[in-house]
N, C-alpha and C positions, 0 to 999 in steps of 0.2 A: 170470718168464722162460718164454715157449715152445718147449716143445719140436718141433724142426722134422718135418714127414714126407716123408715119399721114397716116390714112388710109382713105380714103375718101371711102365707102361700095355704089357699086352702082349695084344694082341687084345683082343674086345667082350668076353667074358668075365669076363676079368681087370678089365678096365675099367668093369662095373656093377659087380662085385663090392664095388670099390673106394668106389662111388657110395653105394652101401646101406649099408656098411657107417658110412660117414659118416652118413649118412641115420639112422642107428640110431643111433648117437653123439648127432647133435643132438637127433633125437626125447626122448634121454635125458633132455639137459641141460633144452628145452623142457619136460619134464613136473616135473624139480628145480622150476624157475624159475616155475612158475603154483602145486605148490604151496607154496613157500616164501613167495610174493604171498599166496596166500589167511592164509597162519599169521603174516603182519605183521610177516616178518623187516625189519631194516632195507634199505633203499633201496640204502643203497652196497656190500651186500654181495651183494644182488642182481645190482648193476652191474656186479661181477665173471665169473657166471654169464653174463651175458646177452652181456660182451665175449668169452665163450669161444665161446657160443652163435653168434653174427657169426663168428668165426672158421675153426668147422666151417663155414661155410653158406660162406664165400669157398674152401674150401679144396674143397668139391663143384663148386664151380663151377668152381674151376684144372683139377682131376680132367677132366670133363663138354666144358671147354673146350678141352681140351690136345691133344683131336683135332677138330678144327670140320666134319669129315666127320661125323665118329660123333656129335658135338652135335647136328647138323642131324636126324641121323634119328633120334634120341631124341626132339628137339621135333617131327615130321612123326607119329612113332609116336603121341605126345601124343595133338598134335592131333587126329588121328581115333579116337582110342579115349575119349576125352573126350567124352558130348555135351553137355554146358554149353559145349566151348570150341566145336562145330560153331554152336550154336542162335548163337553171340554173333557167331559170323565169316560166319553167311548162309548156313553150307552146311547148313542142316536145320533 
């Protein structure tokens, strides 16, 4: 059973905090998960990891999404501070 999270979003602030702080969480789970892969744990106990893993990463995304203001200028911030994403979109 999951336990649920409540996120109360109260300005940008609060609201990357929120972001990273997930973002940390998963990084975790992700770094468990390649090396319990490299040490030949079993498959299905992996599968457990990897379904928390998905979970954080939907759960940044509800965060991320839950203002579609403040999503947009996350992705516009991205996009230009990225230049693999400029070179790929024609602007550089």
């Amino acid at each position: 059973m999951r336990a649920q999270r409540t996120w109360k979003v109260v300005g940008t602030k609060h609201h990357h905090s929120s972001i990273e702080q997930l973002q940390r969480e998963l990084a975790a789970f992700n770094r468990c998960i390649d090396l319990l892969e490299k040490a030949g744990v079993n498959p299905q106990d992996l599968e457990v990891l990897t379904t928390h893993a998905l979970t954080l990463a939907e759960e940044i995304d509800e965060v991320r999404w839950s203002n579609p203001a403040k999503a947009l200028g996350w992705l516009l911030e991205n996009e230009t501070r990225t230049p693999a994403a400029r070179k790929v979109s024609g602007a550089g």
